[in-house]
C-alpha positions in Angstrom: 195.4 -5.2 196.5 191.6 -5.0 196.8 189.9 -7.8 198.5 186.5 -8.7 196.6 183.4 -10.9 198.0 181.6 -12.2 195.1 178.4 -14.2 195.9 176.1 -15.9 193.2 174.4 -19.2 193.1 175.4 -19.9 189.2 179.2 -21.5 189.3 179.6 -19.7 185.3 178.9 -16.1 186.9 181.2 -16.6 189.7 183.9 -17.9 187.5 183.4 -15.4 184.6 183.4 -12.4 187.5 186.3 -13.7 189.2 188.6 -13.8 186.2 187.0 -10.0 185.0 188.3 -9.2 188.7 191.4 -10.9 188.2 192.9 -8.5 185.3 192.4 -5.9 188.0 194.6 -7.4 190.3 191.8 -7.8 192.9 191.8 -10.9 195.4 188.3 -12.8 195.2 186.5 -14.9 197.2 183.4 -16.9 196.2 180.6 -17.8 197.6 177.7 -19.8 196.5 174.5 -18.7 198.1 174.1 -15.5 200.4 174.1 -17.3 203.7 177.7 -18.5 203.1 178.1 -14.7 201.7 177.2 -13.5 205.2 179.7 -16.2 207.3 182.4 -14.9 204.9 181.6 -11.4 205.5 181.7 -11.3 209.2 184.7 -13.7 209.4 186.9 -11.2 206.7 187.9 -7.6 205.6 186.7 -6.7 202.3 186.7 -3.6 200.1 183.8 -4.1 198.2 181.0 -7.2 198.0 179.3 -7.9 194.5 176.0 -10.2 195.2 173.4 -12.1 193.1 169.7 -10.2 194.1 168.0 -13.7 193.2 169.5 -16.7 195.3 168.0 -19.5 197.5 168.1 -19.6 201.2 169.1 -15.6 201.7 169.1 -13.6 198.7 171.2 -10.0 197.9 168.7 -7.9 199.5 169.5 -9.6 203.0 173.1 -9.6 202.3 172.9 -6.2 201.8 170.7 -5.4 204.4 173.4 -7.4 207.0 176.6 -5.5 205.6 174.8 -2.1 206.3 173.7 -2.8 209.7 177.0 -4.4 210.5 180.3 -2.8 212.0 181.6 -2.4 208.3 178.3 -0.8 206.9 180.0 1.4 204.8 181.7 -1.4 202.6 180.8 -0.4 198.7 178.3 -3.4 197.9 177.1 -3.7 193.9 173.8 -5.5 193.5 173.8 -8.4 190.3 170.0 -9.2 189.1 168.7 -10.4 185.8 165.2 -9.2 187.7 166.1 -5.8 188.7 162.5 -4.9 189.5 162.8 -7.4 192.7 165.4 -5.1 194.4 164.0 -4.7 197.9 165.6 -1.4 199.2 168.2 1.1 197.7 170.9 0.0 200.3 173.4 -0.9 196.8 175.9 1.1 195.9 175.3 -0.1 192.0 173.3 -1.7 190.2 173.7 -4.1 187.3 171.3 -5.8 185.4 172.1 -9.1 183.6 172.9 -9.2 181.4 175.9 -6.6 181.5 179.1 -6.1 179.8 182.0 -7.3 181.9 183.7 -3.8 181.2 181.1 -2.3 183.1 181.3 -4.2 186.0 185.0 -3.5 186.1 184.7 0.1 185.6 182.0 0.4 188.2 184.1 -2.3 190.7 187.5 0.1 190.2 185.1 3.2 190.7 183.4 1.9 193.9 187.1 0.3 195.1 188.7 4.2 194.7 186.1 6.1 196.3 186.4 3.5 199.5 189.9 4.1 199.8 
């Protein structure tokens, strides 16, 4: 079963991503903003991490920027942003601009999840 980090700072994104995740039998964690993103990260194994770009305190970029200079810099990481245009570096995997269709993200999660493993 893949193990999925989803971070966002708006509860209906997590929720509606966590259930799309669900139907493909993937395990999800949450978190709310990306400094809790990071804790979760170093303290866990994940196969891939889907993050908000736009988020208080330490937004996607960051996260991103942590998970590629950590130990596990080659975990598959998908970047969320309804202002794609603030994406600091090309250090995501994916890309999706919100809005997207949750099929997307699914197909892009299961393609990024395969090519890990």
């Amino acid at each position: 079963m893949c193990k999925v980090l989803l971070i966002d700072d708006e509860e209906m994104i997590l929720q509606l991503v966590e259930q799309a995740l669900h139907r493909l039998d993937y395990s999800v964690e949450t978190a709310e903003n990306g400094r809790k993103g990071i804790d979760k990260f170093d303290a866990g194994i994940y196969d891939l991490v889907i993050t908000d770009v736009c988020m208080p305190e330490t937004d996607g970029n960051r996260v991103v920027d942590h998970i590629r200079h950590s130990p596990r810099n080659r975990t598959p990481v998908i970047g969320m942003s309804g202002t794609p245009w603030k994406l600091a570096n090309h250090m995501f995997d994916r890309v999706l601009s919100k809005p997207f269709q949750l099929d997307r993200l699914m197909e892009t999660a299961k393609t990024l999840t395969l090519r890990a493993s």
